[in-house]
N, C-alpha and C positions, 0 to 999 in steps of 0.2 A: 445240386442234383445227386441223382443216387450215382451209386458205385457201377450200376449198370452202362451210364453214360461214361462212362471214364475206361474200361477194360473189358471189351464187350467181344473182343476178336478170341475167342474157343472155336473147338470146332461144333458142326453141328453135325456131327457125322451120325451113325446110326440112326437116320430119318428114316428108315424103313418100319417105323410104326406105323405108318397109315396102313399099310398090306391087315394089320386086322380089322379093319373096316370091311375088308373083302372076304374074310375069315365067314365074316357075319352076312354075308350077301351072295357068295356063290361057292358052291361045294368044288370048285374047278380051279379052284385060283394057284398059282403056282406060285406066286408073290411069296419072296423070305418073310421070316421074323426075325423082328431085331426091336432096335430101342429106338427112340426120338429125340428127331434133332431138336438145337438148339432153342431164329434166329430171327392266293384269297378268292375269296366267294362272287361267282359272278353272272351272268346269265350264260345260259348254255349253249355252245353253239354246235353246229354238224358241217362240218367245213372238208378241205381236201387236206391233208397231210401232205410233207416232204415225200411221202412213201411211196404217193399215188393212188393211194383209197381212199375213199369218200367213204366218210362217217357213216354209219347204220343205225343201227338201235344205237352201239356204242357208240359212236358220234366223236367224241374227243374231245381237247381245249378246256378249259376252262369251266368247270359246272359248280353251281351247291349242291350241298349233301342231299336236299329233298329234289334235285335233278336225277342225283344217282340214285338213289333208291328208288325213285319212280320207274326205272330205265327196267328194276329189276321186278317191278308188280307191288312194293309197297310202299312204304307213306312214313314211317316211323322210325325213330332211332332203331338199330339191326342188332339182336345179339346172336351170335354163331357160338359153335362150338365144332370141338377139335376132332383130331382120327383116332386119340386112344379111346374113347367114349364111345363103344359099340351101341350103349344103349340111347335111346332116344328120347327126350319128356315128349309128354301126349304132344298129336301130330296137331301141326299147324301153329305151334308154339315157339319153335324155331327160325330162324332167317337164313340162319347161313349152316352150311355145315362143309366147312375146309379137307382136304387131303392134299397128303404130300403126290407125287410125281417126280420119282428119284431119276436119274439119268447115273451111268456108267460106262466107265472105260471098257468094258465089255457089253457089246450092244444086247446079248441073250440076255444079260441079267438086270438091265434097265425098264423101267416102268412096262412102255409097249409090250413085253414079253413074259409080263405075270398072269393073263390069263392071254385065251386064244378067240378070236383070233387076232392079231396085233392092236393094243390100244382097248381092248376088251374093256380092260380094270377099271380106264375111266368112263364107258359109258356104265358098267356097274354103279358103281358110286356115284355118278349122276343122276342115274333113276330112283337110285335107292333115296336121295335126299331130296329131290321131289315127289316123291311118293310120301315121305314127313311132313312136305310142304317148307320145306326147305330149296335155298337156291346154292347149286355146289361151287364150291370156291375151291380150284385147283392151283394149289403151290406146287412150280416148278421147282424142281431143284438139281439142276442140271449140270451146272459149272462149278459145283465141287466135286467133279471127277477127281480132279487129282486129289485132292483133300482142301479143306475151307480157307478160305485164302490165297489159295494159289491160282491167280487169276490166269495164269498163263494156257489155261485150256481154253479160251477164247479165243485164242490164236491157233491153236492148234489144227492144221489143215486136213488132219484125219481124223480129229472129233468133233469138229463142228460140223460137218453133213450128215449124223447120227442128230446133232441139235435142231438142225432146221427142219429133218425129217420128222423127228418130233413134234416139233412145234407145228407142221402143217398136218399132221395125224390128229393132234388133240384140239384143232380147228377142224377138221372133217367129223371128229365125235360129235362139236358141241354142235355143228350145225346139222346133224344129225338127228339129235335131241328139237333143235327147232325151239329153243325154250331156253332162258336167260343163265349165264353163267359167268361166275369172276374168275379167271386169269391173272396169278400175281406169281410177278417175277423175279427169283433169284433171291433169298434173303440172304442180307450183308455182300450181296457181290457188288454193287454200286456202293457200297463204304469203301470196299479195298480196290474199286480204281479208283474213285476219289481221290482216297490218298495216293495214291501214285498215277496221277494224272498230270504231267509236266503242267504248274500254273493251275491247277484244277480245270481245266479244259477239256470236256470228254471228245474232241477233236483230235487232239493227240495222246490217246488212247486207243491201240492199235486193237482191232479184233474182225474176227474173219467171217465177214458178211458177204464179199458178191460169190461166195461158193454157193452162196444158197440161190434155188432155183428163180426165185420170184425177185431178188434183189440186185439182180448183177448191176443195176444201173447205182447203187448204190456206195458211200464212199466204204472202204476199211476200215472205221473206225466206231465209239461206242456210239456216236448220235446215229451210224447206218446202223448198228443194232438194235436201237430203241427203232428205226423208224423201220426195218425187215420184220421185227417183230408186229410192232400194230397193223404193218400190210397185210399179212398171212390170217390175221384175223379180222382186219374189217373187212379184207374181200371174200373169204371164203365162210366167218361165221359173225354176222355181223350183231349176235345175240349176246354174244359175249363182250364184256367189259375187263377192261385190261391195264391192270397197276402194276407199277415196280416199287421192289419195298427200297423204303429209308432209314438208312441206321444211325442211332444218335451217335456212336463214336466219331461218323464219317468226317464229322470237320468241327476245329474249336476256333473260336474270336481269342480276341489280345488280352481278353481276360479270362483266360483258361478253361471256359467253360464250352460244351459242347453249343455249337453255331445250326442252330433250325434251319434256320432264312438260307444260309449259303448249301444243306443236306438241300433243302428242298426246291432250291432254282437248280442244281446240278441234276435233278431226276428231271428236271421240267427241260434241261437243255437234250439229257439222253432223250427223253422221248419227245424233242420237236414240239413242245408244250400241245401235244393234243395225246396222253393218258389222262384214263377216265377217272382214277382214284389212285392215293397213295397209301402205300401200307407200311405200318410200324411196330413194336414190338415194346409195351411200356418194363416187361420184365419178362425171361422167358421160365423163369424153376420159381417156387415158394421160395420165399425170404427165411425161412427156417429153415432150409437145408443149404443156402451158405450161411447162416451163420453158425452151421454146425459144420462148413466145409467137408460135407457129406459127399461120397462118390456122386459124380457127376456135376457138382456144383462146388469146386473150389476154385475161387475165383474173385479177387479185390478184397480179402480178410472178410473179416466176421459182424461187421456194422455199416452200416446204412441201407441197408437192405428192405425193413419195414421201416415203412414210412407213417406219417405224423397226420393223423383222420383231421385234426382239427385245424392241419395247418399253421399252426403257433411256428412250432421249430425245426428246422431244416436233419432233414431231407422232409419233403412233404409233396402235397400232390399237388396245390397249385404254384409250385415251383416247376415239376413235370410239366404240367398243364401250361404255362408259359412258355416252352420250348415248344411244344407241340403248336400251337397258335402258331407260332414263327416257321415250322415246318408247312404247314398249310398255305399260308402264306406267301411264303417263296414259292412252293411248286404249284398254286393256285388250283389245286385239287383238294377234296375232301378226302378227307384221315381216317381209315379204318385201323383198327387197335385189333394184334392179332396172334397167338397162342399165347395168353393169359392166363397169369399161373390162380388155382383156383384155391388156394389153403384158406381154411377158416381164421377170423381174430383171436389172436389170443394175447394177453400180458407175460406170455413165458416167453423168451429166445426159443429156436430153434424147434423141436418135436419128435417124428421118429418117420421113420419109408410108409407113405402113403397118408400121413398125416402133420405133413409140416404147415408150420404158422404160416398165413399171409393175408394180407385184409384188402389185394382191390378187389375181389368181387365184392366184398361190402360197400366197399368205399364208391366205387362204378355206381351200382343199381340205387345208392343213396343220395349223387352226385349223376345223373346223367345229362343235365342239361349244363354243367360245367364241361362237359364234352363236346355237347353241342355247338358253347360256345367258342371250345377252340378248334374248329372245323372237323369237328367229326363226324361219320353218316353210321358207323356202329363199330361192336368191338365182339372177337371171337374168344374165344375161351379155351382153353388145354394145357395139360401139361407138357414144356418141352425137353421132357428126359424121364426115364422111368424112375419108380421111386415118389412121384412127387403124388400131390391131392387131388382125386381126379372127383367126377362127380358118384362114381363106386365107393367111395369112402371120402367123404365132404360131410356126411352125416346129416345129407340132404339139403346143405345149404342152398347150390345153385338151384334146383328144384322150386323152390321154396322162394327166391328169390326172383326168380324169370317169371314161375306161377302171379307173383306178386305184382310183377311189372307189367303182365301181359293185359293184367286188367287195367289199367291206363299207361299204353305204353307213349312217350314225348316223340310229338310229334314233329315232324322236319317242317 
């Protein structure tokens, strides 16, 4: 495995890149600037949850990838891309188009309060990327108020009714919109209660669900948070589709190596096994700016980082791609692959700001049905920190490469 499976806990802090997405879509926005954060297959069903919602469009449980994507209007492996990329390839080209949604220990300066009137920002950036023909994919990112890692705002009984409030505000947007959208939550926060989940049991993992308005019947703990959550949005927006991401560092087997199967039933116990998709993260920066341990990316030394096209020699991608299968697996949801670092191939180590090596967008669009087959439904594309290869200076690769795929793109 790479280096990225092994020392994966940084922080992801300065996520506040998405606010230029808004830069580009309303003259009003109050949103900071800053940099960017870090971080089996089976027939579908629409059943009740622990929660007490009855499935909707999102439905829950157990779906394939051509379930999921059907849910959202289309048929085909998905390629998304990220929030530093203001620009758009020609419309209808796109599937997915992600933004963060930051949360803060100061409620003025959390998401809802970047434009007006509260929650504005993301019907912004949901229309804007239906209007691309694109479907919006909002990343929570809520519970790193205190800083990444520090899981104990979960608990906290004067910032979790800012979280639920949230969470029912950007379920009144999407149902608003009337019009399909992904909800994925918390990246690497389900890594770090894992590991400190007494027994890995998100049972006793303590966090603070019946303050919320719609869950008090619910227990205290992370499976009431997985199931407060999907209540809030199959009852109130049932258009929307709702993953929690999995981190490969979250749990290794007896043979040292990061454990899929045991990351992916622990997402599948938080959410009462009816989420609709799980989200993952194959590498978040170019392989060329750690191996130049370049600001922002020091992190596991200077090798293993680009990995091996042909798969001969380790580190390689279907060494990845085996982990991934066992993630799917265990949490019996389809795998979306998500801020994907975009640098171009090259035979040199390393590169320079805005142009560092890195070969999965080649490797991806040459390889998609290797994705396929390990439970994948699509993969989003961006940089996660500034500095890195966006498709502003990629030298048209992504362009060129999506262009390419859209003329026969694999089908689910």
């Amino acid at each position: 495995m790479a280096n990225d499976g092994v020392s994966r806990k940084e922080p992801r802090a300065a996520v506040l890149a998405a606010v230029l997405l808004v830069a580009a879509c309303s003259s009003d926005s109050n949103a900071p600037a800053g940099g960017s954060g870090g971080g089996s297959s089976g027939a579908s069903t629409t059943s009740t949850t622990s929660s007490g919602a009855t499935g909707g469009t999102g439905g829950g449980g157990t779906s394939s990838a051509a379930d999921f994507v059907g849910k959202l209007g289309k048929k085909n492996f998905l390629m998304g891309l990220g929030p530093r990329e203001t620009n758009y390839p020609p419309s209808g080209q796109l599937d997915i188009r992600y933004i963060y949604l930051v949360g803060n220990k100061n409620a003025a300066s959390a998401w809802p309060k970047w434009n007006q009137p509260d929650g504005q920002y993301a019907t912004i950036v949901g229309d804007d990327a239906r209007m691309h023909g694109a479907v919006p994919m909002y990343t929570m990112y809520e519970l790193a108020a205190l800083g990444d890692g520090n899981f104990m705002v979960i608990r906290d009984a004067t910032y979790m009714p800012n979280f639920w409030a949230d969470m029912q505000l950007l379920a009144d947007r999407i149902k608003a919109s009337n019009a399909p959208a992904l909800v994925h939550l918390e990246p690497d926060f389900l890594g770090y209660a894992q590991q400190n989940s007494p027994g890995g049991d998100p049972k006793a993992f303590m966090a603070q669900v019946k303050i919320a308005p719609k869950c008090a019947d619910l227990p205290d703990d992370l499976t009431g948070f997985g199931a407060c959550v999907l209540r809030i949005f199959r009852t109130t927006a049932p258009t929307a589709l709702v993953g929690f991401h999995a981190s490969q560092w979250a749990a290794y087997g007896s043979d040292g190596k990061p454990d899929g199967a045991a990351v992916g039933r622990f997402v599948s116990q938080v959410a009462g096994g009816m989420a609709d998709f799980v989200v993952t993260d194959i590498l978040d920066r170019d392989a060329g700016c750690f191996e130049l341990q370049a600001a922002n990316c020091m992190r596991g030394g200077t090798t293993g980082w680009y990995w091996d096209e042909s798969n001969a020699t380790s580190p390689n991608f279907h060494e990845y791609l085996a982990w991934a299968k066992t993630l799917h697996d265990g949490a019996g949801l389809p795998v979306l692959w998500w801020q994907t670092p975009m640098g171009e191939p090259s035979t040199t180590p390393g590169g320079m700001p805005g142009h560092y090596r890195d070969n999965r967008v080649h490797y991806i669009f040459s390889h998609v049905r290797e994705f396929i087959d390990a439970g994948g439904a699509g993969v989003c594309f961006g940089p996660g920190a500034g500095g890195q290869t966006s498709i502003g200076t990629d030298n048209g690769q992504f362009e060129r490469v999506l262009n390419a795929y859209n003329q026969a793109p694999e089908a689910l």
